[in-house]
Each structure stands twice: as C-alpha cells, then as structure tokens.
N, C-alpha and C positions, 0 to 999 in steps of 0.2 A: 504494500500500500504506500502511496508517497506521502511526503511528509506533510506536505500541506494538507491531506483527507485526516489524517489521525488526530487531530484533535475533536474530529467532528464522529469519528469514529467511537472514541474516547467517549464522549457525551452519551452516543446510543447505548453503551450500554451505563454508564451513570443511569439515566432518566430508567432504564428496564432495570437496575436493581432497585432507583427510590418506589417505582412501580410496587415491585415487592414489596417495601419495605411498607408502604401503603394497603396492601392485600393483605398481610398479614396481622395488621394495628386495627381491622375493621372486623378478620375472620376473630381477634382475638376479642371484640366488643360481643360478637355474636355468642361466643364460649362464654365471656363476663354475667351475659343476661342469664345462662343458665344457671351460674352458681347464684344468680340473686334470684331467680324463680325456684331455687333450690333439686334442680332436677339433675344438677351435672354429674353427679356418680351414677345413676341410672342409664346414663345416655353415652349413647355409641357413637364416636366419632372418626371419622376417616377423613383426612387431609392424603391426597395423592396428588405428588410432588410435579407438574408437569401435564402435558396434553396427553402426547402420540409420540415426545420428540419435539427440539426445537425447531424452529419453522426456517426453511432455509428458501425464503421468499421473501427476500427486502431487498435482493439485490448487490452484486460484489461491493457496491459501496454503500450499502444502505438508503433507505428512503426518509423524507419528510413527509411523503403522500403513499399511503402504500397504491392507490392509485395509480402513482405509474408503473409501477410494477406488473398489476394486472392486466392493463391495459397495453402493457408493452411498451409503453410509450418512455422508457428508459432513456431515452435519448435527447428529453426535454430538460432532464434532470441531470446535468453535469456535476462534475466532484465541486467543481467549483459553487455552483448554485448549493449543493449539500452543504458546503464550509460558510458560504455565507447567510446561511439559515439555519446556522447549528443553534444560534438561542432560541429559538422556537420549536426545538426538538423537545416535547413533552409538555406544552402548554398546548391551550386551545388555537392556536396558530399551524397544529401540526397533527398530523396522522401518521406517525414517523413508525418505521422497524427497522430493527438493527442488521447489519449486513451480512450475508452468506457464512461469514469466516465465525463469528459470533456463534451463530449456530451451532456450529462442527466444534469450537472450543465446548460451550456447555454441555453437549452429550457424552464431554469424555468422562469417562476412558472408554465410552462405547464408540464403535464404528456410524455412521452415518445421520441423518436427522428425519425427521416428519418425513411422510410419505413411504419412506425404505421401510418396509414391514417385515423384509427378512431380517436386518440384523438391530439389535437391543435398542442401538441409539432413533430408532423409528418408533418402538414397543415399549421400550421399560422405563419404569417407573417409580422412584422412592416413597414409601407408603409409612405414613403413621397412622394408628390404632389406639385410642383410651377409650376407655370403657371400664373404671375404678368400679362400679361394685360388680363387672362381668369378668374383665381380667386382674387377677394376683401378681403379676408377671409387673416390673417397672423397670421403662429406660433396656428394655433387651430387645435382642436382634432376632428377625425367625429367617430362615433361609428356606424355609418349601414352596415350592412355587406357587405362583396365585396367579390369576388373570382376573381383568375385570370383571369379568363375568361372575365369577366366585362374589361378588358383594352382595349382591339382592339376595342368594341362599343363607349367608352371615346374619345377616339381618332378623331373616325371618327366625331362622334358629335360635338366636340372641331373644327374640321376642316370644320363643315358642308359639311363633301361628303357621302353620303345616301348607306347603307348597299349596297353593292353587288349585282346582284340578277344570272349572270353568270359571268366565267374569262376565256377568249379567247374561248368563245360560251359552256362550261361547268355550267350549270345548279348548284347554291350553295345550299347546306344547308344553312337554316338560322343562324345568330348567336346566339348562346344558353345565354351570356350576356347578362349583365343590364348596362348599361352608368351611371358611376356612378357620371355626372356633376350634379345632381339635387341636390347634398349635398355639394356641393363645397362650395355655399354663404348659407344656411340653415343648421344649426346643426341641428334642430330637426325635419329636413325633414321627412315623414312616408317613412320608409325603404320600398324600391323598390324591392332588389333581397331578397324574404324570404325565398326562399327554395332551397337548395343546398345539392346532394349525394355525399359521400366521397369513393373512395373502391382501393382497394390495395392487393390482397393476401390471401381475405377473412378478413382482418382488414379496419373494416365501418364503416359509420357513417350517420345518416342526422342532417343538421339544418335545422330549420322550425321557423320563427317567436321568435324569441330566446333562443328558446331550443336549444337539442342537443341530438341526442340517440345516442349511441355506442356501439362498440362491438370490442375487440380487439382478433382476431383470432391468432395470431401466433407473436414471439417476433424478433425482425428482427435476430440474432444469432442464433434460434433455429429453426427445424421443428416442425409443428401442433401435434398431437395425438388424435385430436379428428375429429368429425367434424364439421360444420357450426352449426349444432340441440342444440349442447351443449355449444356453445359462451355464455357469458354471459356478459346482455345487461346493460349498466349504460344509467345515464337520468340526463342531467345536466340544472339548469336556467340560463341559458349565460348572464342576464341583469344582475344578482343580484351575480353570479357568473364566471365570465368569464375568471378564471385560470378553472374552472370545478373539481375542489376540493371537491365538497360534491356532492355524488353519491345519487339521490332520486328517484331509481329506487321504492327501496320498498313502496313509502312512495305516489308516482303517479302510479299506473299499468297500468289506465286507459289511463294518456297520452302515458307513455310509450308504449302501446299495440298500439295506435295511431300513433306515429313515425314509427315503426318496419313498417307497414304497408306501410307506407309512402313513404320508404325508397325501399319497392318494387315493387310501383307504379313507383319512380324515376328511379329505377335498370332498369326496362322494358322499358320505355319509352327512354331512353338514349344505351339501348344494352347493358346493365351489366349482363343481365341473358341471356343464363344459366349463372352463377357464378359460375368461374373456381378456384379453391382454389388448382390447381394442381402447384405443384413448379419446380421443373427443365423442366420437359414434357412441358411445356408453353414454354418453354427458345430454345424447339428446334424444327426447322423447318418442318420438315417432319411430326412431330406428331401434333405441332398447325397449319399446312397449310399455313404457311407462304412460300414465294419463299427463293430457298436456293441463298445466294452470289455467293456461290463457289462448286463446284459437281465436282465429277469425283477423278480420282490420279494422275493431271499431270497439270500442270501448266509452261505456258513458259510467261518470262520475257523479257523486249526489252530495250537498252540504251534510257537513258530518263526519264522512270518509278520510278515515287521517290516519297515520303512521303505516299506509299501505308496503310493503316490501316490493323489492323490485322485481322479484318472478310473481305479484299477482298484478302485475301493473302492464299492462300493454308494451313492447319493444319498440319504441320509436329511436333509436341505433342504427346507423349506417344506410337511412331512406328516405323520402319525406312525408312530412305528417302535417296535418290541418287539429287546431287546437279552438274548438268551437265552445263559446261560453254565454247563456242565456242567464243575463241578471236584467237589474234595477240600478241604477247608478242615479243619488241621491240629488238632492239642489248643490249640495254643497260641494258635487263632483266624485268623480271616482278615485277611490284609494283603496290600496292593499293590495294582495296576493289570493287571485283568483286558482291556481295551481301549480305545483310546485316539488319538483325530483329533486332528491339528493339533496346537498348543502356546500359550506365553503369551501371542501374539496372535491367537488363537481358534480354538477347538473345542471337543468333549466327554473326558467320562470317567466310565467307569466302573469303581470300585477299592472295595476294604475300607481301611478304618484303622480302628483301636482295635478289631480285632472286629466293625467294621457295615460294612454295605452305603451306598457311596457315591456318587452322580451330580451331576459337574458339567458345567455349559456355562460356559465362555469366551467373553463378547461384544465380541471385537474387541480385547482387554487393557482395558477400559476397565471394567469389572463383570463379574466370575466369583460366577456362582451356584451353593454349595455345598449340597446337600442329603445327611444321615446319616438312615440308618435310626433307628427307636424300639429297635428289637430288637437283638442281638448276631444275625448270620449264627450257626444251628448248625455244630455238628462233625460232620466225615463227610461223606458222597455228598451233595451237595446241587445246585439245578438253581436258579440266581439269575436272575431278568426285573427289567428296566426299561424300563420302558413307559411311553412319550412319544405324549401325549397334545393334536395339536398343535390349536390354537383353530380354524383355520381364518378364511376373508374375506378372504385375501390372502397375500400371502408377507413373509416374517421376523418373523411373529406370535411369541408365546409359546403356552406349551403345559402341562396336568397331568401332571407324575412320578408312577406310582407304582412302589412295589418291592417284590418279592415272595422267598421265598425257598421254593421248592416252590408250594403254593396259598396259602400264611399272608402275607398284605400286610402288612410288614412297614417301610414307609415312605410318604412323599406328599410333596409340593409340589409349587411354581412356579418358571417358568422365564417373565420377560413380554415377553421379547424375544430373536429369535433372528435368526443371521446368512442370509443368502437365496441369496448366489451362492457360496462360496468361504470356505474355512477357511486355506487357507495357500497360497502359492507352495511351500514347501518341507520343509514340515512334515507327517507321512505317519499313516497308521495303523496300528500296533503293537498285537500281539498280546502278553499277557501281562507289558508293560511300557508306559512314555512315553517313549521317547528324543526326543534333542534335548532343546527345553523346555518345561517343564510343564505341561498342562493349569492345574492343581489348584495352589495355595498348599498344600495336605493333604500334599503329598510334594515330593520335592526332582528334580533333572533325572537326578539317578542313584540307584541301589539302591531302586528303584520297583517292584523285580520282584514278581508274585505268589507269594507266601509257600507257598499252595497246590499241589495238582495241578489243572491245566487241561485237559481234556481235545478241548472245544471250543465256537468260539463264534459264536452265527449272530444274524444280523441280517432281519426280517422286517418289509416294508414297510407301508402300511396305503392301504386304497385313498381314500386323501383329499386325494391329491396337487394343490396348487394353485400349481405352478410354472409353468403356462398363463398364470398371470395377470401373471407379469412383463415389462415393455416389452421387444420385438425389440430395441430399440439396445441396452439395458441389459447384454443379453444377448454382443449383438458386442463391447462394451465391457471384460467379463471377456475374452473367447478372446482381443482383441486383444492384451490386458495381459498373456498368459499366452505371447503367443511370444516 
C-alpha cells in the first residue's frame, strides 16, 4: 500500500474497532437490564464473535461509500479521494468498509474470508456461552465442534420444551442440530455433532471426527474458470491443527478419498446436489425459479408507503422511466418530497421547493444533480411527470429530465451519469417524504414532508431496458454483498 493511503487505511480500521467498542457498551446495557429485572442467572446467553468471516468487499483500498464497491464503480473513488475523506470515515458523512487486506488480517490464523465456505476463515466463529444457574463450568474453553445450527436444539433443551413436531398444524422437519449442553459441565465430553457439510458457490468443505476436507472453488472477487473436476482438495487434522495450516492431502489419499465421499453423501442427503456453481443465473429469479417480488412496468405508490426496500420497489436502473404524481398543491405553493430512493449515498428524488418542481439523482455521494423547474408548479388538482430519458449503449449511462406539470413542460436537463446495480443496502423508498438521509442538499433528513395533498404515485417503465448488458459476475457480486 503506498504511503500516502495508510493513514487512511489506518483510520478504517480505528473507526471498525470504536464500532466494536460501541456494540459491545450497548450488548453490555442489554445484559445490565437483566440483572436489574433480576433474570440474569436464569438466562442463556450467546455472543458469536463475527458473521461468516470478515467481509472482503471494500475494496484493495477500502471505501467511504460501500456503494462503489457494489456498483463497481471503483474507479470514481481514487486512493486519493479515500485520503482526503479519511475524517469522514465513520461519521454520518460516510458509508465507509475497511479494505480487502483488513479482512484477511482479522480471520487469522485462518485461511481466507466471507464467502470461502470451504476453509475456517469463511465459517468459524468465536463463541461465548453464560448461562450461571444452567452452566457450573467458569471462564473454560470446550473444543467439540458446534455449528450454528446446534443453537435452537441448546435452547430448547436448556428450556426443556421438546423439538416441534408441527407449527399451526404444519408438519416440521426435524432439527438437523446437536444441543450442545452435554459439554457445558464436561470438557472432555465425546463430541456429539461429528459430521458437518460446508458449501457456498462450489467452495466446500466436510468435517468428520476432526478432520477437514476442502476445496476452494472460486475467490470471493473473482469468477471460477474451471470446473468442480479440477478443484483441488486439501485434508486438514483439526485436533492437532486447527488454524489448518499444513495441507496433508498428499500424505492421507486414503482418508482424503474418504471425506470427498462423504461430503456427497452429506450434499445429497441435505439437497446440495445437483451443485449449482452457477453465479449471477442463481441471483435471478426467472432462471433459478424463485417467485419474482416485483413483474410487470408499472408500479403505483399510495400516501403512507414508507421505508419500502429496494427489491419490493420497481427497477428503474439502466432505462427510462416516467415518474407520474397526482396531488393538490396548496395556495401557499408546493413543497417537499413527493418520492424518494435511497439517500446521501445515492438515489433519486422527486420534490417541490420554492414552489417548483424538483429532480434529483445522487451519484454515489460523490455529485448530486439538482435540476428546478423554469415555472412555479400551479395551485390546485395538478398531475406532475418526470421523465427520464435514459441515453442508452450500456448500463449506468446518463439520461434527459424532462418535467411537466399536466401537458405544459415545465423543466429539462441532464443527468450524465447514473448508478447501475444498487442505491442503498438500507436506505428505502418513501412515499410523500425522505426518511433517513437525504436525497437532495434542497431539504434536510426531516420535515421533508409534502406540503400538499398526495393522492398517488406511479412509476412507469420504458421498454429500453439495457441491464442484459451487465457482466454475470458483476451481477453475483451485488447479491453476494447483499447477504
């Protein structure tokens, strides 16, 4: 890394440990109220240290937006731009993740990060357990394996209420878990859950009895080029080494040929096979036969409809769309925020201030394109469009505004660049406001409301859609980042 990035690098992860140090002063108010409801020796607690693996999606030099990361749009965001928006890394000024390298430090001493589900640093987890008047046992270590899976049977056992067998006359699978109280007051309990498959993407794994076979298929940043035939399987002793540091594939064939097997007894018995090792095609509905959210080109909107997420929200991404709004705009003129994606690290809007009709796009926080009407919006019944007019050749083009207020066009511009895959992780569509934070510099994160009467408001696609044209991986790339 050069030296001018390291300080900013430096920062990323400052702000990800005050993070912590934040998660932790809040989980520890949440444990405070039980000793003062006096329930805390009674009560089972589980803190599990981590996701899946740290997330190795921010980019070789980390982000202020993770934004551009998914959007790809890496190329907005130079080191330079990172260094000089390092004080805004962890303030409301920022949507910031720490950088690829970051990642790979924290999972050590395991191999790899999030997404790798064949080896530890994708899967494993540091886990605490209290539970004072359930466990005797203080401050000791259990080493029998556990998977997530194993909590909900914990639980119940802990509680003595008896697996399930239906919920509201629905007939259950049973739980695929192992309860893991039998090691709570036993350290050298004989391990109970032995055998456990890993799978992710075509990157597997099984444990069995303290091994470990592997296979890492594809790198979470890269597409595969091979296929499943040509992975190539390591064989780890989990007792004697449990970072999985010494590969002894060549050295066992025998067990290793034994795992591999194993591991497609467990595929089949659990529904792993067929094994899909397809990347975007999986991601989208019509081809994996999943139900689509949202079908059709037209979507209408109702006062009310607020904090919508962006798969139940119509795609107006890489086409043009017509943004149709039936209000009342007062004597005293139109104001506020008639509809509204995303917020200060990117999306649209459309709102009145000063009496005009107003359209902006947010690209990424980095340029917000404000366009006003020439005209004041008249008073009374009025029927407001804005219609996006997008260039077309490819996706995250720019596009012509125009705005209308009835038939009378009543505004124009440009917009010469636009976002392709994703507006927000968490930032939604709102109806007749912006909650969260803002679109628009033109209003503030509250008292955004339309001023008006809203009666309703619909979204109408345009058949020029050129989201075919974006790369498959690109594609896997958003949904990966999005679980």
């Amino acid at each position: 890394m050069s030296e001018t990035l390291k300080p900013a690098l430096s920062r990323q992860m400052e702000v990800y440990a005050g993070f912590l140090a934040y998660c932790d002063h809040h989980v520890g108010r949440l444990l405070d109220s039980f000793e003062e409801l006096g329930i805390a020796d009674d009560t089972i607690v589980y803190v599990i240290i981590g996701d899946n693996g740290a997330s190795a999606e921010g980019s070789m030099h980390g982000t202020t937006n993770e934004g551009f990361t998914i959007n790809h749009m890496n190329e907005i965001e130079t080191e330079e731009y990172v260094v000089a928006h390092m004080a805004d890394i962890g303030t409301p000024d920022s949507y910031n993740h720490y950088a690829v390298g970051w990642a790979h430090a924290m999972d050590t001493p395991y191999q790899w990060t999030k997404q790798v589900a064949s080896h530890w640093g994708g899967t494993r987890n540091g886990t605490i357990v209290s539970w004072p008047n359930g466990i005797q046992a203080r401050g000791e270590i259990r080493n029998q394996f556990a998977h997530a899976i194993d909590v909900a049977p914990t639980v119940l056992e802990a509680a003595g209420i008896p697996e399930p067998a239906t919920v509201h006359g629905v007939t259950q699978r049973p739980y695929e878990g192992t309860a893991m109280n039998y090691s709570f007051d036993d350290a050298d309990a004989a391990e109970r859950h032995e055998t456990q498959y890993f799978e992710m993407l075509g990157n597997r794994a099984i444990y069995h009895k303290g091994w470990t076979a592997v296979a890492k298929h594809k790198d979470p940043w890269l597409a595969s080029d091979h296929g499943l035939d040509d992975d190539v399987w390591e064989l780890y002793n989990i007792e004697e080494d449990w970072t999985q540091s010494h590969d002894l594939a060549a050295e066992e064939p025998e067990r290793l040929a034994h795992l591999q097997r194993l591991f497609l007894i467990q595929a089949a018995r659990f529904n792993v096979l067929p094994m899909d090792i397809r990347s975007a095609e999986r991601m989208n509905p019509s081809i994996a036969g999943r139900p689509e959210l949202i079908t059709g080109t037209t979507q209408t909107f109702y006062p009310g409809m607020r904090r919508l997420s962006e798969n139940t929200t119509i795609n107006i991404k890489n086409r043009s769309y017509t943004v149709t709004a039936k209000v009342v705009v007062p004597q005293s003129g139109a104001e506020g925020v008639v509809i509204a994606q995303g917020g200060a690290y990117g999306g649209w809007s459309v709102y009145a201030t000063g009496g005009r009709l107003a359209y902006a796009y947010n690209l990424l926080g980095i340029e917000t394109t404000i366009l006003h009407s020439d005209d004041p919006v008249p008073t009374g019944d009025q029927e407001l469009r804005v219609h996006f007019a997008y260039d077309g050749g490819g996706y995250a083009k720019g596009g012509t505004v125009t705005m209308y207020a009835g038939d009378a066009q009543i505004g124009e511009g440009r917009v010469e660049r636009t976002i392709p895959f994703q507006f927000s992780f968490d930032e939604t569509t709102d109806v007749g406001a912006d909650l969260a934070s803002p679109v628009s510099s033109d209003y503030g994160a509250t008292g955004n409301e339309f001023t008006g009467t809203l009666s309703w408001v619909r979204i109408d696609l345009g058949d020029d859609d050129h989201s075919h044209l974006i790369d498959p991986e690109h594609r896997l790339a958003v949904a990966m980042m999005k679980q």
